[in-house]
ROSE-84862 format. One record per residue (C-alpha): residue number from 1; x, y, z. Coordinates in steps of 0.1 Angstrom, whole numbers, m for minus. Each point is the difference from the previous one (the first is absolute). Layout:
<nodes>
i:NUM, east:X, north:Y, up:Z
...
</nodes>
This chain:
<nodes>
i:1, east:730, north:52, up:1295
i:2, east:0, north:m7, up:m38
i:3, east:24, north:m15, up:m19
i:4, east:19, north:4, up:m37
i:5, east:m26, north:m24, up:m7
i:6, east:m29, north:8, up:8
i:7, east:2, north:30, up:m13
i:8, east:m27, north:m3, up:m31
i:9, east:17, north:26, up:m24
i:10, east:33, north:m14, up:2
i:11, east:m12, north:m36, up:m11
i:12, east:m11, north:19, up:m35
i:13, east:35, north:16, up:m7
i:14, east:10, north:9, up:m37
i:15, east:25, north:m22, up:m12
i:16, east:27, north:23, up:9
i:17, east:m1, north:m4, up:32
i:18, east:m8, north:m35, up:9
i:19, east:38, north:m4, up:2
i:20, east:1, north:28, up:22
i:21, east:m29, north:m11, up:23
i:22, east:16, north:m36, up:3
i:23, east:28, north:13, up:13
i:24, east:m15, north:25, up:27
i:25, east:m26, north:m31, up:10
i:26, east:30, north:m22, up:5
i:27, east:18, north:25, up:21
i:28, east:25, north:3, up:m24
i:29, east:21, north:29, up:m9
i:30, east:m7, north:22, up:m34
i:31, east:29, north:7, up:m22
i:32, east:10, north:30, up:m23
i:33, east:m20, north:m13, up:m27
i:34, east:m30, north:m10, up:21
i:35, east:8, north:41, up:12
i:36, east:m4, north:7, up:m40
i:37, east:m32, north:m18, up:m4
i:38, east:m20, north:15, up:28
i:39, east:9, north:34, up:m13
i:40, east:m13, north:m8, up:m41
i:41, east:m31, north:m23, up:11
i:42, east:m32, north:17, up:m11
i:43, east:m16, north:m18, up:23
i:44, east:m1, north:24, up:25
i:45, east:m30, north:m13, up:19
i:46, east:22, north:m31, up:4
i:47, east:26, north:17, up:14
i:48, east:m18, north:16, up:24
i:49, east:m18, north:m30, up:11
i:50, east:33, north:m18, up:6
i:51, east:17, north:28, up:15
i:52, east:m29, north:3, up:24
i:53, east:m4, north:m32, up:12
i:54, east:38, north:0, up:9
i:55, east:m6, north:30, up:18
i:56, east:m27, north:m18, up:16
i:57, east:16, north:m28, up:7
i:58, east:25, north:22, up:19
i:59, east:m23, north:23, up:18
i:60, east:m36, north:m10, up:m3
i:61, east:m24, north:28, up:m2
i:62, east:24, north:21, up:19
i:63, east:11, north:36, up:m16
i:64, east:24, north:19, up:21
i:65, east:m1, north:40, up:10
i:66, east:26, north:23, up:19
i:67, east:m5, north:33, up:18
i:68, east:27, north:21, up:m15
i:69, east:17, north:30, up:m12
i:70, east:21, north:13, up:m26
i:71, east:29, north:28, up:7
i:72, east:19, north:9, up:m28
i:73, east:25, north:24, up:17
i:74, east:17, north:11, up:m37
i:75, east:m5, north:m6, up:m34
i:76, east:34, north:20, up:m6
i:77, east:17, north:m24, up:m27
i:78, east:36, north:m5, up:m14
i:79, east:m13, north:m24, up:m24
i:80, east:m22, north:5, up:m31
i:81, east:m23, north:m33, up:m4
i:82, east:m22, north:4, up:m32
i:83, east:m30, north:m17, up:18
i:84, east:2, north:26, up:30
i:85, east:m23, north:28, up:8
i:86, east:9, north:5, up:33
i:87, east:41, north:11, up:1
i:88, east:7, north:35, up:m1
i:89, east:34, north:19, up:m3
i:90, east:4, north:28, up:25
i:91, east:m14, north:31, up:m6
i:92, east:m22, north:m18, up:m31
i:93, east:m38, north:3, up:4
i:94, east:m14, north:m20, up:26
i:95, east:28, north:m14, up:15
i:96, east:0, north:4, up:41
i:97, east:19, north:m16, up:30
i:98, east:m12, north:m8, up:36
i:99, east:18, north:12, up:29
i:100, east:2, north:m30, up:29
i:101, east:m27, north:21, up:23
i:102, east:m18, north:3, up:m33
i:103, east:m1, north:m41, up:m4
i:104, east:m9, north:0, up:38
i:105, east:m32, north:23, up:m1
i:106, east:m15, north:m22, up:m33
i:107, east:7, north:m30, up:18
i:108, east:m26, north:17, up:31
i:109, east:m22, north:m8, up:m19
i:110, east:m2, north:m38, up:3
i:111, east:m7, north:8, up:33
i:112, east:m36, north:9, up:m16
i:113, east:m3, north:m31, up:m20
i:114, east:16, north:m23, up:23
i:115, east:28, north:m15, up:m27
i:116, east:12, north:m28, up:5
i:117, east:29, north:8, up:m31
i:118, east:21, north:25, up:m15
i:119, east:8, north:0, up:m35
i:120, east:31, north:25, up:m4
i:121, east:15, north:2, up:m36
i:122, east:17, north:31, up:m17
i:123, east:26, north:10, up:m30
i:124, east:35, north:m4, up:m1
i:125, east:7, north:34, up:20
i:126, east:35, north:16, up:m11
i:127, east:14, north:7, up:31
i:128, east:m25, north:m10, up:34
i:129, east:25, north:m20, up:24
i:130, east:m4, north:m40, up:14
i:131, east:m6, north:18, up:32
i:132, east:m29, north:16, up:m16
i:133, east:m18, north:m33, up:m5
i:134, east:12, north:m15, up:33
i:135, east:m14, north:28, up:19
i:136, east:m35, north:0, up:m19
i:137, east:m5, north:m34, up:8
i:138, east:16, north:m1, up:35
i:139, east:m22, north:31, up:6
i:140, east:m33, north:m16, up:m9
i:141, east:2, north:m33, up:15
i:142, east:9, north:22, up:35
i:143, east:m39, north:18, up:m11
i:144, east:m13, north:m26, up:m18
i:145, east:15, north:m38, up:19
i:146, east:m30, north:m21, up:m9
i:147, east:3, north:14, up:m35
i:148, east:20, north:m20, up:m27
i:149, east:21, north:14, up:m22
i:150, east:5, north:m12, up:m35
i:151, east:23, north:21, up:m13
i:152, east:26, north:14, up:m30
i:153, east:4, north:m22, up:m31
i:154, east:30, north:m15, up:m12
i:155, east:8, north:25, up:m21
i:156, east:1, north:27, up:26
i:157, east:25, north:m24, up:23
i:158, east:20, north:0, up:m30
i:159, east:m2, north:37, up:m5
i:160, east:5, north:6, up:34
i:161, east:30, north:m25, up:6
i:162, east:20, north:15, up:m29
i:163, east:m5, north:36, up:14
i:164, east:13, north:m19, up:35
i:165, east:29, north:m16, up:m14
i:166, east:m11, north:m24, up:16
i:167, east:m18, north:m39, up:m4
i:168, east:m34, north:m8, up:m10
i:169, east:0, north:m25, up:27
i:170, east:12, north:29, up:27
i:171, east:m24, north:19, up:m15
i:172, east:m30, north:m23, up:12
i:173, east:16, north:m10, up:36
i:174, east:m3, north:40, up:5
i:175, east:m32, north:m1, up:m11
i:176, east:m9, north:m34, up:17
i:177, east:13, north:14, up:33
i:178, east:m16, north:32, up:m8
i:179, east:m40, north:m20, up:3
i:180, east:m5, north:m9, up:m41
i:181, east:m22, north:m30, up:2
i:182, east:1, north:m8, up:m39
i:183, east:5, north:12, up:m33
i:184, east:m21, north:11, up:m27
i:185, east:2, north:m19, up:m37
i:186, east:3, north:31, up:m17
i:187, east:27, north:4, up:m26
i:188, east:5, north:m34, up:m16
i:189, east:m22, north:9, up:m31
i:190, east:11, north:m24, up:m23
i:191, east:33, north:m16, up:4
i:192, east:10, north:m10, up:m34
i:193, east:26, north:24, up:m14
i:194, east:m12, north:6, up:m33
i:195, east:m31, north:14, up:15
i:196, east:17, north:21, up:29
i:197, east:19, north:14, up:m32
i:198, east:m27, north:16, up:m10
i:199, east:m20, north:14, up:32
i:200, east:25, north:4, up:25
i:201, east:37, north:m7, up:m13
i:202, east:14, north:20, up:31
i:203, east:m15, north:m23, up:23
i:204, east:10, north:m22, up:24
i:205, east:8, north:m34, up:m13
i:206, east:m28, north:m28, up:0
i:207, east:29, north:m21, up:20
i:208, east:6, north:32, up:25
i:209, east:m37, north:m2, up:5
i:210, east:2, north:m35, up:6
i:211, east:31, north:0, up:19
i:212, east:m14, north:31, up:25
i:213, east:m30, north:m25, up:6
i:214, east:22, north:m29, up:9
i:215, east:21, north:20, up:21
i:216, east:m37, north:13, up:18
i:217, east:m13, north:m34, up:3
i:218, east:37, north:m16, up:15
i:219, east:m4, north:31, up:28
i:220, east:m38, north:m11, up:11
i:221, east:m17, north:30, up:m22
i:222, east:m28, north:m13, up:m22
i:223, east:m6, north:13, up:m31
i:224, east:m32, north:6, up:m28
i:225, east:10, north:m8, up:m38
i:226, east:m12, north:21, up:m30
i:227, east:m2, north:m1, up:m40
i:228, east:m8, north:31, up:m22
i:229, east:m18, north:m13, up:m26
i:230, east:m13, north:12, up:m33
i:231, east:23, north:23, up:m20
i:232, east:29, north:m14, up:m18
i:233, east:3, north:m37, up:10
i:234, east:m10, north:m29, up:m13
i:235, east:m17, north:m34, up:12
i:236, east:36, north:m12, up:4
i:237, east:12, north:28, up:23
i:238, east:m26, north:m4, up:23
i:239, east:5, north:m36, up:3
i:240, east:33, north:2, up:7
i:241, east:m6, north:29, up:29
i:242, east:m25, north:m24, up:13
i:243, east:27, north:m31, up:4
i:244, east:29, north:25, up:9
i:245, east:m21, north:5, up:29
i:246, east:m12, north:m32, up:7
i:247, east:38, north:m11, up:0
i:248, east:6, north:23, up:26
i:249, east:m27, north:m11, up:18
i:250, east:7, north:m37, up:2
i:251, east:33, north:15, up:15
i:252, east:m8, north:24, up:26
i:253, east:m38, north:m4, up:4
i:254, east:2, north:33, up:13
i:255, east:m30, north:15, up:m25
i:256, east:m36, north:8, up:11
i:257, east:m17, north:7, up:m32
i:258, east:0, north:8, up:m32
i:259, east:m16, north:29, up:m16
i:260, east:m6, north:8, up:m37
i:261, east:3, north:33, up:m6
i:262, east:m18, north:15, up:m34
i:263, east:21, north:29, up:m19
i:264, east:m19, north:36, up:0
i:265, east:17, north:15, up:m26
i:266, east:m19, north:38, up:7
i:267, east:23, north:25, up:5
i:268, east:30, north:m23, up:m9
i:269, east:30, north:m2, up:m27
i:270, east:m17, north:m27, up:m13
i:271, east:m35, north:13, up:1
i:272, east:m7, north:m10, up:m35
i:273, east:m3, north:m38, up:9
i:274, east:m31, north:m10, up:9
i:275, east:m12, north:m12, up:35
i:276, east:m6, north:m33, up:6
i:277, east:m40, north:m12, up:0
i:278, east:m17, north:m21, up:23
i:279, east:5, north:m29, up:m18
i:280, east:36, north:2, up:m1
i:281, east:0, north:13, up:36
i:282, east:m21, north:m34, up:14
i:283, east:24, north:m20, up:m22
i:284, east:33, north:15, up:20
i:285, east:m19, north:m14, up:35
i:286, east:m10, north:m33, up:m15
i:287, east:33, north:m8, up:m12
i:288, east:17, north:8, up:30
i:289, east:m22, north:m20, up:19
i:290, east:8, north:m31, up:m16
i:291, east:39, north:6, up:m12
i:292, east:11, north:14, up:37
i:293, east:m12, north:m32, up:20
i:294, east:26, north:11, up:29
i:295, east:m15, north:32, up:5
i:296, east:m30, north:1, up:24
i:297, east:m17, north:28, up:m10
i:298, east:m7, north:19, up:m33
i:299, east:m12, north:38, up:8
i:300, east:m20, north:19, up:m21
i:301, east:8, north:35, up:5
i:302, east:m35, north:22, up:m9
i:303, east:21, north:35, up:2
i:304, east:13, north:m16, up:m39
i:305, east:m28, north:m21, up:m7
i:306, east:m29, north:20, up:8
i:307, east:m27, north:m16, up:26
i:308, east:m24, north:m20, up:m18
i:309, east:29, north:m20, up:m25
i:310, east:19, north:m3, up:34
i:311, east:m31, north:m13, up:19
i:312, east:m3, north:m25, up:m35
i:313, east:36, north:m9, up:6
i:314, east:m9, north:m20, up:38
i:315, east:m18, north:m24, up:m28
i:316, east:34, north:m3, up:m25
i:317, east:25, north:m13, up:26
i:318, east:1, north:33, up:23
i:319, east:m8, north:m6, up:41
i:320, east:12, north:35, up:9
i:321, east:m15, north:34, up:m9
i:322, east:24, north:18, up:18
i:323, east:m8, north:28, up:20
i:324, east:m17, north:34, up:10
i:325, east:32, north:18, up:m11
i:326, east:m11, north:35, up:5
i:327, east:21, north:27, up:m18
i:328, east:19, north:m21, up:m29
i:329, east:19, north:23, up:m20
i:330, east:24, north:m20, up:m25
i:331, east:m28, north:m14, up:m23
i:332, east:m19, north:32, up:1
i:333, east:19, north:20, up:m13
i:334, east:1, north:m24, up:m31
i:335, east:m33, north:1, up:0
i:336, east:m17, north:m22, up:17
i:337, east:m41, north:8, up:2
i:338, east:m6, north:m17, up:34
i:339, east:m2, north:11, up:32
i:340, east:33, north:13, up:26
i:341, east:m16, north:m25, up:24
i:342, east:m33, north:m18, up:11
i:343, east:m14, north:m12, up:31
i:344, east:m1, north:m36, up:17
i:345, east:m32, north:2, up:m2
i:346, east:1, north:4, up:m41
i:347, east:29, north:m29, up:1
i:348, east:m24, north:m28, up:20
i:349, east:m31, north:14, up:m22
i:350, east:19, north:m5, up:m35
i:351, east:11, north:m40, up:16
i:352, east:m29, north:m13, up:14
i:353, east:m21, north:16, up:m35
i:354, east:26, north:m16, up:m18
i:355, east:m5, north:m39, up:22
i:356, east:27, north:2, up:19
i:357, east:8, north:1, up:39
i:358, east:17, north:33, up:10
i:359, east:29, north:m7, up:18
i:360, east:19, north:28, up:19
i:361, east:39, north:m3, up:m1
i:362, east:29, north:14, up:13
i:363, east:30, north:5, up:m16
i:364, east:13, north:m33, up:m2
i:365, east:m32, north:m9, up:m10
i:366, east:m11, north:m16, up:36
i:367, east:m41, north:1, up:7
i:368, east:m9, north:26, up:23
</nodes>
């Protein structure tokens, strides 16, 4: 397998980031400001290059795929996020709620597509009961046992656990006992407060978020980690969601990867703001890559990215292209241009055109 140094195109870094490289070549750990440089170096095929050969240092020419499916049972919302598309208020245009046999008969069809995941996210819903939750996913792992279930962001155990009157933490033995199998990174968006100020100031808090994680991870449920990137925050924001979660990380250890996720701003408050570009969007991987060194793996999720910057992406730090998805609805209806879902067959095509191994996973990443 190669090494840092053998690499040919990290031997002719710009200046900027010879610091940076002799610090990831000596196994050491990057700092804020090392965060700060990667994100202004125009060197950009440097970046890549280094990010890439710690990815392949890490994983080889391995790029990982799931079989999975998306439910999002509600997009009913009490809150009003400025980046959001998708939350409705009752009886506003487009808004809809799934009944628990409704969940059940999309679920059917994995059972077509032999999943191996469920993806299950939705709004803050005004008024839908614990027992609501606890009996979707009780009721599909008793259709569906072989079928994980990654399932309800932090927010929505907040949400929920304040209707309940009860604890976050009793919130996710219910759901733990009820067959969740992890949690979704959803949610997070960027943790600094002057940022969540301006896009979502009725949010839960950045140290909820983190809190609801820790609480996950201490119970046995693993968890995915997220950053919404390109609106309103700077370099420095970023950075400092990137070691929040790294922090957390060297505590727990209970995180499986890290996904970048690129603001749509169609159809949104703050739909003036440009999207990000590729550029900016292979930058977000790359610098995860290298400032997260205790997370395994760094996602690129094509339903944001689109498929070819996303297949790019397995060459700027990424090892996992996610999944098959079918039937995404949050980015959407922002939205997104790509497809609701592809096949496995697309998913091992894009990999192996791109010089990578495909790799079916499950949902804690495993090799099938």
């Amino acid at each position: 397998m190669p090494t840092l140094v053998e690499a040919p195109a990290v031997r002719r870094l710009a200046p900027d980031l010879r610091p940076v490289a002799d610090k990831v070549l000596a196994g050491e750990r990057l700092s804020f400001e090392d965060g700060l440089v990667l994100y202004a170096t125009r060197d950009l095929a440097g970046l890549g290059a280094l990010a890439n050969a710690e990815r392949t240092r890490r994983h080889g020419r391995k790029a990982f795929y799931v079989l999975n499916q998306h439910i999002n049972y509600s997009n009913l919302c009490t809150e009003v996020c400025f980046f959001c598309a998708f939350g409705k208020r009752r009886g506003q245009e487009g808004a809809y709620e799934m009944s628990l046999d409704e969940v059940f008969k999309k679920a059917e069809e994995l059972d077509v597509r032999h999943a191996t995941e469920l993806h299950i996210v939705g709004g803050l819903h005004p008024d839908l009961p614990l027992s609501y939750y606890v009996d979707m996913l009780r009721g599909l792992k008793q259709r569906h046992p072989s079928v994980a279930l990654k399932a309800f962001t932090a927010v929505e155990i907040d949400w929920v656990a304040q209707l309940s009157g009860i604890t976050t933490r009793e919130v996710l033995v219910r759901l733990k006992e009820a067959g969740i199998d992890s949690l979704p990174g959803g949610g997070s968006e960027v943790f600094h407060e002057e940022v969540r100020r301006r896009v979502c100031p009725e949010k839960t808090s950045a140290e909820k978020w983190l809190d609801i994680h820790r609480e996950a991870h201490s119970l046995g449920i693993r968890s995915n980690a997220t950053m919404l990137y390109g609106h309103v925050e700077e370099a420095e924001h970023r950075v400092d969601h990137l070691m929040r979660l790294r922090a957390l990380q060297d505590e727990t250890g209970g995180f499986l990867a890290f996904i970048p996720l690129a603001f749509h701003p169609e159809n949104a408050y703050m739909e003036m703001i440009p999207a990000p570009g590729g550029v900016e969007n292979l930058r977000n991987v790359a610098v995860a890559r290298l400032m997260l060194d205790n997370f395994d793996h760094i996602k690129v999720y094509w339903i944001m990215l689109g498929l070819a910057i996303a297949q790019v992406g397995l060459s700027w730090g990424a090892d996992d292209l996610d999944g098959t998805v079918i039937e995404e609805k949050i980015y959407h209806m922002a939205g997104a241009t790509t497809p609701e879902g592809v096949s496995a067959d697309l998913l091992r095509h894009l990999i192996r055109q791109a010089g990578y191994v495909p790799v079916e996973r499950d949902a804690l990443y495993r090799e099938r």
